[in-house]
C-alpha positions in Angstrom: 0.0 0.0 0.0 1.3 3.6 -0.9 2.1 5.8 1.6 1.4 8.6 -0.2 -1.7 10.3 -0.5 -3.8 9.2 -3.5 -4.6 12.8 -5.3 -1.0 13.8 -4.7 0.7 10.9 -6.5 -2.0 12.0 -9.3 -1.4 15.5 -9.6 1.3 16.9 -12.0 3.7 19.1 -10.4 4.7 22.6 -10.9 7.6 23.0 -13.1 9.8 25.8 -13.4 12.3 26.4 -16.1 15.3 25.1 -17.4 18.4 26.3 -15.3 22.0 26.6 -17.1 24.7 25.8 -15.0 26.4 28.1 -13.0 29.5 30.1 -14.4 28.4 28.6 -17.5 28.2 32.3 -19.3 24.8 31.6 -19.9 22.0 34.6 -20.6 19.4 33.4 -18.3 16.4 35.2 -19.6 13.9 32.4 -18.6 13.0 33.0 -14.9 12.2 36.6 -14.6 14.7 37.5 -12.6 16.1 41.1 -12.4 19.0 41.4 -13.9 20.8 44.3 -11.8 22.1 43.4 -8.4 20.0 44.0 -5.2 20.6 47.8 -3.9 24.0 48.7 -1.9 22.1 49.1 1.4 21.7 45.5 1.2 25.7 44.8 0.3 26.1 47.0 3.4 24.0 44.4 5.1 26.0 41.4 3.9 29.2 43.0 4.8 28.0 43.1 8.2 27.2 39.8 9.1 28.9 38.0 11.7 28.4 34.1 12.6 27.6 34.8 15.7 23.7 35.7 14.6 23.1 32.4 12.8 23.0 30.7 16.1 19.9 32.7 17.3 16.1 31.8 15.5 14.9 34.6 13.6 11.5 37.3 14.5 8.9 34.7 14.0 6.6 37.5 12.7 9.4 39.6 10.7 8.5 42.9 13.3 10.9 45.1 11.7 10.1 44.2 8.3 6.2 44.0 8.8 6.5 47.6 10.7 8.1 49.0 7.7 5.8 47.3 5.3 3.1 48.8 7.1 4.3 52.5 7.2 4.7 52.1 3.5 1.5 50.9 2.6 -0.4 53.0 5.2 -2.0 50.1 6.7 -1.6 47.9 10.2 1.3 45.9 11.0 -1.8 43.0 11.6 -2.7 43.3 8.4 0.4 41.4 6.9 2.3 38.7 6.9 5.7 37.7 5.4 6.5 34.4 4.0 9.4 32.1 2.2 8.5 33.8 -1.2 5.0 34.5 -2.4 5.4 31.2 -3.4 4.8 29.9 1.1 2.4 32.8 1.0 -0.2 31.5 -1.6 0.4 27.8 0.0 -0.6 29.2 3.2 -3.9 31.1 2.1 -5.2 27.9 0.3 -4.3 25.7 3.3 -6.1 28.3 5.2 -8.9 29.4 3.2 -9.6 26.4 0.3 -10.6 22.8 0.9 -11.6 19.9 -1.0 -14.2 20.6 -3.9 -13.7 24.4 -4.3 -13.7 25.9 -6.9 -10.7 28.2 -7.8 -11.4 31.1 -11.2 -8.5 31.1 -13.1 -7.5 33.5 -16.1 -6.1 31.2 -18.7 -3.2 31.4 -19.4 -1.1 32.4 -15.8 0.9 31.8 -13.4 0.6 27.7 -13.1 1.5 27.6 -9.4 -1.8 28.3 -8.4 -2.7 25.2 -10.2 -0.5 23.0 -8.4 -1.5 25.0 -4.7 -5.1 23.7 -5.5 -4.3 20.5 -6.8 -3.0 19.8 -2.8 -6.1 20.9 -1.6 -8.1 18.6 -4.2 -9.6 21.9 -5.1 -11.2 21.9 -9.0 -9.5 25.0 -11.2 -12.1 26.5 -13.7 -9.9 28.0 -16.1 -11.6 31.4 -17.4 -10.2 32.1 -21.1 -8.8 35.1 -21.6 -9.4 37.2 -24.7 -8.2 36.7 -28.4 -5.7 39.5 -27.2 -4.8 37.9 -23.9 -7.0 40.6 -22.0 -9.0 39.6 -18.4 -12.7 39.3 -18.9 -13.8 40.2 -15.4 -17.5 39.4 -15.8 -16.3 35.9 -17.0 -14.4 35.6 -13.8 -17.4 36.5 -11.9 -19.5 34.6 -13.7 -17.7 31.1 -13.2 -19.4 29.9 -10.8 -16.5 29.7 -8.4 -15.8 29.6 -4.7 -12.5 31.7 -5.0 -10.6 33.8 -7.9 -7.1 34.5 -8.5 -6.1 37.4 -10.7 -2.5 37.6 -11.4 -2.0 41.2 -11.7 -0.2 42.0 -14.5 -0.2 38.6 -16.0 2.2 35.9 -16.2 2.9 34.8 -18.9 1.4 37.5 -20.7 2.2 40.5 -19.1 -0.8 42.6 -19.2 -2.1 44.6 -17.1 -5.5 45.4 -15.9 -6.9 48.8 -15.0 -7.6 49.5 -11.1 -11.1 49.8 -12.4 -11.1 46.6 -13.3 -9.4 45.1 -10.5 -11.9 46.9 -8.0 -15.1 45.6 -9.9 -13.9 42.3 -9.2 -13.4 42.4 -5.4 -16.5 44.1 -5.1 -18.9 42.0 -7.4 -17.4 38.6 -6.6 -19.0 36.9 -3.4 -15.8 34.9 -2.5 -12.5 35.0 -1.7 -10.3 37.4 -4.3 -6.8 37.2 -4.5 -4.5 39.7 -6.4 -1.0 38.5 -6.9 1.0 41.8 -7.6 4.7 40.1 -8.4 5.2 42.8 -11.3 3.4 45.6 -10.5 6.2 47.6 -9.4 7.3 47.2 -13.5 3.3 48.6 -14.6 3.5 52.3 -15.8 1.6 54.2 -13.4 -0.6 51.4 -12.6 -2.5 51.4 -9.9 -2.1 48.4 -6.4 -4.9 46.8 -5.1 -3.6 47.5 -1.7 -6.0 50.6 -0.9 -9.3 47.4 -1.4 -8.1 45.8 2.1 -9.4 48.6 4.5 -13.2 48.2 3.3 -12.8 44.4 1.8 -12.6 41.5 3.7 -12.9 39.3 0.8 -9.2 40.3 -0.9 -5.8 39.2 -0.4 -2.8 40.9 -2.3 0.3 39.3 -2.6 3.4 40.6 -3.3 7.2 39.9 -3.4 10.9 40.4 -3.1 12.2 38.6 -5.7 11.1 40.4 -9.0 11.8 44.3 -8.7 14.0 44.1 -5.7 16.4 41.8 -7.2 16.0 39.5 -4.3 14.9 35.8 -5.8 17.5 33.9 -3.9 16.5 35.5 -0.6 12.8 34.5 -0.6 10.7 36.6 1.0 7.3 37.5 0.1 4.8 39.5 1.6 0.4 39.7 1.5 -1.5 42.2 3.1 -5.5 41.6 3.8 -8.2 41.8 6.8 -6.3 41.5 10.1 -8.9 38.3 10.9 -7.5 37.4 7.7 -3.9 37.6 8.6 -4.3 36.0 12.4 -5.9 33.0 10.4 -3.1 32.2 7.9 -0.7 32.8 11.3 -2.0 29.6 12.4 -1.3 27.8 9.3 2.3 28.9 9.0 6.1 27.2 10.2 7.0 28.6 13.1 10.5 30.4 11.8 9.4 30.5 8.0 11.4 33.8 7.3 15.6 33.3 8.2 17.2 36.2 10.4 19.2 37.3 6.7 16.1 37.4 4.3 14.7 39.4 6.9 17.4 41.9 7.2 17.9 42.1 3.7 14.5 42.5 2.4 14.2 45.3 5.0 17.3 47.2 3.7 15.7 47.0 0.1 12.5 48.2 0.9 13.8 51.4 3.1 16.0 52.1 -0.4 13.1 53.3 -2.7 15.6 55.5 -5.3 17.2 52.4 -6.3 13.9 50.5 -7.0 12.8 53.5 -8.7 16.1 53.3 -11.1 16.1 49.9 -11.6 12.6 49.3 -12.6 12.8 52.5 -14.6 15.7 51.2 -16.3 14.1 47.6 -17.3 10.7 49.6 -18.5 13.0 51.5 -20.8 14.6 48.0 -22.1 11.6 46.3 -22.4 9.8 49.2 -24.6 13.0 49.4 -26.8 13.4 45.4 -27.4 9.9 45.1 -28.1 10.1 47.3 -31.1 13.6 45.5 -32.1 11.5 42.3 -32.0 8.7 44.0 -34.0 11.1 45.4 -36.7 12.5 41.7 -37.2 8.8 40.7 -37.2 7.7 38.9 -34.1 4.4 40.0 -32.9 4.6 40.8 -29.5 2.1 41.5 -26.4 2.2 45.0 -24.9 4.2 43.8 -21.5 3.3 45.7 -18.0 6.1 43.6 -16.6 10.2 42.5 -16.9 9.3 40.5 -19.5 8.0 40.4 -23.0 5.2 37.6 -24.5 6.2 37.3 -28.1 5.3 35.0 -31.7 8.3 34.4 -34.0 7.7 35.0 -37.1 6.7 32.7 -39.7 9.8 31.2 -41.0 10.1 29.7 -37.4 8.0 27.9 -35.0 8.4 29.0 -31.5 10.0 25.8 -30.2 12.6 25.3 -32.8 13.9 29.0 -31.6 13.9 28.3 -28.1 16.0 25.1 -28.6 18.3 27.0 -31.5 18.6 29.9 -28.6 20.1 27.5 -26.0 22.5 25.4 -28.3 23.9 29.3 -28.2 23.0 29.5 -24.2 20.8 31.4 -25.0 18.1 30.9 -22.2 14.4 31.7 -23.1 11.3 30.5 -21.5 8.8 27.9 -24.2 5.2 26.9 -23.1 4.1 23.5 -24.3 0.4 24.3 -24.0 -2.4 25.7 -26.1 -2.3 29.2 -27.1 0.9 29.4 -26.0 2.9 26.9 -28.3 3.4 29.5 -30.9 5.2 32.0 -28.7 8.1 32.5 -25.9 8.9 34.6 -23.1 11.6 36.4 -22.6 12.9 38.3 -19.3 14.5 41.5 -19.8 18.0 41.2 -19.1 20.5 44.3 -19.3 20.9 46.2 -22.5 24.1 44.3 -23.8 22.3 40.9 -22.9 19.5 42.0 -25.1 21.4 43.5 -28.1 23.0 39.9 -27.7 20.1 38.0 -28.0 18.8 40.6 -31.2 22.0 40.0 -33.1 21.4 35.8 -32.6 17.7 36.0 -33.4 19.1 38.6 -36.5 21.2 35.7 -37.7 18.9 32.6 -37.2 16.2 34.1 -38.7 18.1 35.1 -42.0 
């Protein structure tokens, strides 16, 4: 008899993409990664470190790093909680908040964690199509029929954005649980954070991270904020020390340096508008991106796979979707401007 649980030997699990060695002089523009070091206030942080600190357990509620969180957002300290990632942080709410036979409203296509979150829970996903131009339709969402909805906010893989507008009609018009992943918003022009919706709504979670715009992915720290009955509920779900003493200290020395997430995400907005009409001029079509990355379709003389593998036997490291609508196309992180006049001069050459 297995020991393992019958719907977890079923489900298929989440798969990220392919990682090239290290030192292997690789451009690594598959994961989304920022591709400018984390801010000098947390090199300060590094250089300070002494053993001496790793034999203590860390703040089991992150206290500085909450407090500061809180002062930026203008809410509560109560009203958040910090995680392992955003990745801990959406486990916890669907440990917390979904069960067995829930249904779960998902854009199609996104982020496929939130798949393999409610696959644990033998949760069902309805997957809500998105537009013919990869758009949200909110009044599908609403209209599925489902117990909770997850909007991914702007999209992964897709990379738009919808309009606070939008965002608002949903939490308000849907009668169950809403939650707003906000990973790339601090890459949206002007757009607009779901974070003001948790004073008056008690049915919204927003989740956001460390990883994308403060160049922290190896750190893990992620962050949501909701209702504080909200928050004391996924406190009881969570490890005990889930957040180490360094992420802590870290993350906190990257939010209190706002100029240099101002000039870094500045900087990859510029990139991404520039190699999106590069891509266009060689003729890719390619989705308007709100994000640090760009959703794109080759053009016809090559199929979207055949790039991608082409790309790596020059490690050249892209991101290719084996599902449907997405087969045709690839994503590709915004890396620094040399790494993408690189990859414009290898896609110039294979596709002449």
């Amino acid at each position: 008899m297995s020991m393992i649980l019958d719907h977890i030997e079923r489900m298929k699990p989440y798969v990220s993409a392919k990682q090239p060695s290290e030192n292997s002089g690789a451009i690594k523009l598959n994961l989304n990664e920022n591709p400018y070091p984390p801010s000098n206030e947390v090199r300060k942080v590094l250089r300070r470190i002494g053993e001496e600190n790793l034999r203590f357990y860390p703040d089991t509620l992150c206290e500085e790093l909450r407090n500061e969180l809180a002062k930026r957002y203008q809410v509560k300290p109560e009203q958040i909680l910090c995680g392992n990632g955003s990745s801990e942080i959406i486990t916890l709410i669907f440990q917390a908040c979904i069960g067995a036979d829930f249904k779960i409203a998902i854009p199609y296509p996104s982020f496929a964690f939130y798949h393999a979150a409610a696959a644990v829970r033998q949760a069902q996903v309805v997957d809500v199509p998105t537009r013919e131009d990869f758009s949200i339709d909110i009044d599908s969402m609403m209209n599925s029929g489902a117990d909770v909805a997850v909007l991914v906010n702007p999209n992964a893989p897709t990379g738009r954005c919808l309009p606070y507008s939008e965002v608002e009609r949903l939490v308000r018009g849907f009668s169950g649980l809403v939650i707003i992943d906000e990973a790339y918003i601090d890459f949206a022009d002007g757009a607009a954070s779901a974070i003001s919706l948790i004073s008056s709504c008690k049915n919204v979670i927003v989740v956001r991270t460390f990883s994308k715009s403060y160049s922290l992915c190896g750190a893990r720290v992620g962050y949501c904020l909701a209702d504080e009955e909200m928050i004391g509920a996924l406190l009881k779900v969570k490890t005990v020390y889930n957040v180490n003493w360094l992420s802590q200290k870290i993350a906190l020395a990257a939010l209190c340096d706002q100029n240099d997430l101002a000039e870094k995400t500045s900087a990859i907005r510029r990139t991404r508008d520039d190699f999106t009409v590069k891509l266009e001029a060689m003729g890719f079509s390619v989705i308007p991106s709100q994000t640090n990355f760009v959703l794109c379709t080759p053009p016809e003389q090559m199929h979207a796979k055949e790039l991608y593998e082409r790309l790596l036997v020059k490690h050249i490291y892209v991101r290719y979707f084996d599902q449907p609508r997405l087969k045709n196309k690839l994503r590709i992180s915004i890396g620094t401007r040399a790494e993408i006049e690189q990859l414009c001069t290898e896609l110039e050459e294979l596709l002449n």
